[in-house]
N, C-alpha and C positions, 0 to 999 in steps of 0.2 A: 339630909336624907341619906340612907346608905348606900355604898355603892351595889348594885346589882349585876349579874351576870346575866348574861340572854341568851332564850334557849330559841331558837328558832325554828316555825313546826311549818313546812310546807306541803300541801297534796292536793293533787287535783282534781276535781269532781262536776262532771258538768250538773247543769243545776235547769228545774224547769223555771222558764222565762214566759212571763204576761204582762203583755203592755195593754193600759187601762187609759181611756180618756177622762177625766173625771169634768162634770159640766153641771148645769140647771137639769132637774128632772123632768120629764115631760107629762107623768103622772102629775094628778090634782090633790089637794088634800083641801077640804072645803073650798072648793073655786078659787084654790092659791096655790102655785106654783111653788114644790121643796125646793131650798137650795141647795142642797147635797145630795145626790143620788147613788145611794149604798152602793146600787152594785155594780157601780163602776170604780168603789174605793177599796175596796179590796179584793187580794187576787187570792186563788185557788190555797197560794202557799200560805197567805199570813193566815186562812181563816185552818190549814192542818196542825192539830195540836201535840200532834207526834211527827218528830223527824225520819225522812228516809234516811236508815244510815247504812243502807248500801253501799260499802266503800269509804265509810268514816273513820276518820283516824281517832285515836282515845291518847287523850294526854293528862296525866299525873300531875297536877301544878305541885309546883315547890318554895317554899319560901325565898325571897330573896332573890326570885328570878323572874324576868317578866317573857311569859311566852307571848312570840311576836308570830301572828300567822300572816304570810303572804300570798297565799294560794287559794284560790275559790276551793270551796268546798264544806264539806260538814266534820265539827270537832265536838267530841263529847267530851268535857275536863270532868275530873271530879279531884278532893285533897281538901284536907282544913292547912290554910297557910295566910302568912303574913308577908307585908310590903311586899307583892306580886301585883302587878298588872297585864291582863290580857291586852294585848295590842295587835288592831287589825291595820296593817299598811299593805293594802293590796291595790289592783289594779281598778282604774274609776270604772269599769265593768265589772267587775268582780263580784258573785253575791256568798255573802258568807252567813253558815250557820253555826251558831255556838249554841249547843246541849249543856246545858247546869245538870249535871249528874251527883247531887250531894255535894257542892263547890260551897267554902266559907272564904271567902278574903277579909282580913282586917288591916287597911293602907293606912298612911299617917297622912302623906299628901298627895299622892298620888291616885286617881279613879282606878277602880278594881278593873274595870272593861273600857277602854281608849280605840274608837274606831277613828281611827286617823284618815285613810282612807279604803273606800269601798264605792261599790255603787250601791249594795242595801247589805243589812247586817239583819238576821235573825235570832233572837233570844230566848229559849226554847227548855220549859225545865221541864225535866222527867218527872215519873211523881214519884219526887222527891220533895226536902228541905232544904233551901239555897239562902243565904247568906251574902251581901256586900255589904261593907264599910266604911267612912273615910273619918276618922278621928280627928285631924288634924285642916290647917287652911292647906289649900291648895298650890301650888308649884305649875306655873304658867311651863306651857312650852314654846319657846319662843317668843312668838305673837299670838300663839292661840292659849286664850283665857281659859285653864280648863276652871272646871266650876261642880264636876257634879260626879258620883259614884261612878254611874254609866253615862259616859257623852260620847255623844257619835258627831262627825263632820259629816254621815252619810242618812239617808233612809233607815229606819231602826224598827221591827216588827218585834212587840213581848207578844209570847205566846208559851203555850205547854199545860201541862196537866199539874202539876204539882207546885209549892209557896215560894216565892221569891220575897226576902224582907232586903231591905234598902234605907239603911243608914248614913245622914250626911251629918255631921255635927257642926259643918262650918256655914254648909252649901247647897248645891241642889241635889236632888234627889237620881233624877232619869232626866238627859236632855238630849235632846238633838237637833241639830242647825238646820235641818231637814223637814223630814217627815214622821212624826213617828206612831206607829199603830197599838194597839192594845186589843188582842183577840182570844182571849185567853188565860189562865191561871190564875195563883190567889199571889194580891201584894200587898206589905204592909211596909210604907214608905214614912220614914221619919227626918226630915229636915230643916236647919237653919232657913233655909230660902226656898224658893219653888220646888213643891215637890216632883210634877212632872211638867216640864219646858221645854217647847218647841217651835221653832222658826216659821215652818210655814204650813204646818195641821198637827191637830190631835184627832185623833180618831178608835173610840171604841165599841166593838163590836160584842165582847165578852169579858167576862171575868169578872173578880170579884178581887177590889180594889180599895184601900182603909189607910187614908191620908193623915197625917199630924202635922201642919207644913208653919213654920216661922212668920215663911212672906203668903206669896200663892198656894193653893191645892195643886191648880191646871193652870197652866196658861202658853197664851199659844200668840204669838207678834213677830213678826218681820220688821225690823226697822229701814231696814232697805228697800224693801215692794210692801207699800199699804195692802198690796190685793190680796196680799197672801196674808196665815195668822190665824186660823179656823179653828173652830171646834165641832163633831159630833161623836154622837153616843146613840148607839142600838139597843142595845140588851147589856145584863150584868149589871153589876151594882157597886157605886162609889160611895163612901162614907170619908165625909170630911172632918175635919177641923184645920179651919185655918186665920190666922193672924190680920191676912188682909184678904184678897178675891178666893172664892172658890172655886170657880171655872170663870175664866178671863178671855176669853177671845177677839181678836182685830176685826175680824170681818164678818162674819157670820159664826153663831154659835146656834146650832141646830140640835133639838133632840128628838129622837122618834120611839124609845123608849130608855126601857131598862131601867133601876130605882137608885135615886140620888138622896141620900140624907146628909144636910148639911148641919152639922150641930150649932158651928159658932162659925164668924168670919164677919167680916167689916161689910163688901157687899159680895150676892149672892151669883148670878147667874148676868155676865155682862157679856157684849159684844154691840156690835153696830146694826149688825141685824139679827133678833133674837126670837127663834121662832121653834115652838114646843108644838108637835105632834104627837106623842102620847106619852106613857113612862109614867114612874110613881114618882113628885120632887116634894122634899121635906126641906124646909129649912129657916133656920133665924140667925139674922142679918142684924148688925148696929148700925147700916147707913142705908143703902139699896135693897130689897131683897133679888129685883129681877131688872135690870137697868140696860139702856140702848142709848146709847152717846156715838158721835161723831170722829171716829177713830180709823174712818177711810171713806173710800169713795160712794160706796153702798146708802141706801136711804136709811134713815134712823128709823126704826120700827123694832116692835115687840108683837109678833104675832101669836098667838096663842089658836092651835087648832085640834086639841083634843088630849088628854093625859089628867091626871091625877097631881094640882097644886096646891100644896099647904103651906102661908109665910107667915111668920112670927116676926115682927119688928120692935128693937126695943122703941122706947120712950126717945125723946125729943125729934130733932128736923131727922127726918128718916121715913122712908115712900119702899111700900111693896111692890108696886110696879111705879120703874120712871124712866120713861121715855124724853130725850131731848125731842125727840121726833115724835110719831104719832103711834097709838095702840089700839090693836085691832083681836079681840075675842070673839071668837067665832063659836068654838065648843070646848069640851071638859070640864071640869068639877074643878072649882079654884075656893079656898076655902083662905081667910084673910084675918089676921086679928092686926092693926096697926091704926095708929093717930091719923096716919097719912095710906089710905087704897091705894091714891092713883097720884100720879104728878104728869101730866104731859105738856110740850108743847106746841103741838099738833093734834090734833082729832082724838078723842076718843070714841071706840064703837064696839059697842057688845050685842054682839049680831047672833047667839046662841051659845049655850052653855050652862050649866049650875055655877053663881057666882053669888058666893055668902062672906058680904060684910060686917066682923065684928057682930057674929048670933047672928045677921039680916038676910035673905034672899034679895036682893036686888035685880033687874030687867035691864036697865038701864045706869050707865054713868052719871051722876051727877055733881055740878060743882061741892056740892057739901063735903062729896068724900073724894077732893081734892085737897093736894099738899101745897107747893108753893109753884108749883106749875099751872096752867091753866088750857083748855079744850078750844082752842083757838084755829081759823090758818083753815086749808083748804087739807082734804085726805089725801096723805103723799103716796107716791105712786108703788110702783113696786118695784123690786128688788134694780139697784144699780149695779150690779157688774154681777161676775160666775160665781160669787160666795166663797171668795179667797184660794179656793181649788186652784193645781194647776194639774199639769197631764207629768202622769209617771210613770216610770216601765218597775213590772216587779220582779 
């Protein structure tokens, strides 16, 4: 790698502060309890998709140099340059806002954005055209494995009005060890590996979102705290393809709308507790299309309580919905072509809703259009822990 010089950009800006408890909703959605409740997941700042830049400093990147910001505050960069890294090493208080003002990076091994430390980082384009790269495999730092264009060790909000594209050719796409949000702007993420990965939530609110991923689309696991590892989605629209999961989540993977097209991927829509509130979902799947397995503490369940499902399964051992646990259909329009409807190994109950198997209207579950699971076992209860959330200040 070449050597680099470092420019180092310091200024200080206080910044507005919202501390959020994030928990179980108290609201019902057909006689069931959400497990994510929006609006304690996001705060005032990640849902503004314009920065104050009252007092914002403006930095020129330049090749060959990595500007290091230490200081809370707001930075607008803009410059087409190569082998540069943004790098935030600031205070574990610290929240920092970075503005893409027309910014191109193309890195060999090093991430274009390195949030080293902070306590949250915002990601913020104008409407503009923004650009990251990583060409090459990646260059660990020390003991942290970097892996991805933008990796953050902190809380990480994308948001802004204008396109952000994100190229890994080795790796991941956007990660962070964290939290990371999506409120905002257009992305077109291309990756060897996970295109967006995070420790302990994914969470989008907006934006318009067009994945090409290796490994994962989304995927969201704590290997250290099972409780954490979530996924939800509001509004906006993600279009995938991907090699293996489309949206992956540990603990709870909740959607309450917004439109998902998944084209291609191994399986579709996983986590431990998997429960659709509304939204439009498309998709076809070679193994699962909608699957709930035992991947923490939480009860295995697929709940379905209102939205718009279309699943395409190819040919052989392959289940549109498979529950290790049990599945519960309350309402929505689920429209189904596959060998295998249903697999569960708990209860199956369709308690309301349009549900059309392969041409058929159906009322009822029945063994016929079961895969190799069977509708067995007592109806498990409801949700075991807070749905992988934990409390964070924004």
């Amino acid at each position: 790698m070449k050597r680099k010089e470092i420019k180092a950009v310091a200024f200080t800006l206080a910044l507005f502060v919202a501390s959020f408890t994030v928990g179980c909703a108290a609201s019902q959605v057909e006689s069931t309890t959400t497990q994510i409740a929006p609006q304690d997941l996001f705060s005032e700042r990640d849902l503004a998709q314009e920065a104050d830049l009252t007092g914002a400093v403006t930095i020129a990147l330049s090749s060959n140099e990595d500007t290091v910001i230490t200081e809370e505050g707001v930075y607008v960069l803009s410059g087409s340059v190569e082998n540069t890294t943004v790098l935030v090493e600031a205070a574990d208080d610290a929240k920092i806002q970075i503005v893409l003002d027309g910014v191109n990076i193309t890195n060999e091994t090093a991430p274009a954005i390195y949030v080293k430390t902070a306590d949250k980082v915002f990601v913020t384009t104008t409407s503009s055209e923004n650009s990251l790269q990583v060409t090459g495999s990646f260059v660990a730092d020390g003991d942290t494995n970097l892996d991805a264009v933008i990796f953050s060790k902190a809380d990480l909000t994308m948001n802004g009005t204008g396109s952000l594209e994100v190229i890994s050719q080795t790796g991941n796409g956007i990660s962070s060890k964290d939290d990371l949000m999506i409120t905002g702007g257009n992305y077109t993420i291309t990756s060897a590996g996970d295109a967006i990965e995070a420790n302990d939530a994914i969470a989008i609110y907006d934006g318009d979102i067009t994945i090409d991923a290796g490994k994962d689309a989304i995927h969201s696991e704590n290997t250290d705290d099972t409780s954490l590892g979530s996924f939800y989605m509001q509004n906006g629209s993600v279009n995938i393809t991907a090699a293996d999961d489309a949206i992956h989540a540990n603990t709870v993977n909740q959607i309450d709308g917004g439109t998902i097209n998944i084209t291609s991927c191994a399986e579709g829509i996983e986590g431990t507790y998997v429960q659709i509130n509304g939204g439009e979902i498309t998709l076809t799947a070679t193994d699962d299309g909608i699957n709930a397995s035992a991947k923490s503490d939480l009860d295995v369940l697929i709940e379905v309580n209102g939205g718009t499902i279309d699943v395409t399964m190819a040919s052989g051992d392959t289940d549109a919905f498979d529950s290790n646990g049990s599945l519960t259909i309350n309402a929505g329009t689920i429209t189904i072509e596959a060998t295998s409807a249903f697999d569960t190994d708990g209860t199956a109950t369709l308690n309301g809703g349009e549900v059309i198997v392969n041409g058929e209207a159906i009322t009822e579950i029945t063994q016929s259009q079961m895969g190799g699971g069977q509708m067995g076992g007592g109806q498990m209860g409801g949700p075991g822990g807070a749905g992988g959330m934990k409390k964070r200040g924004f």
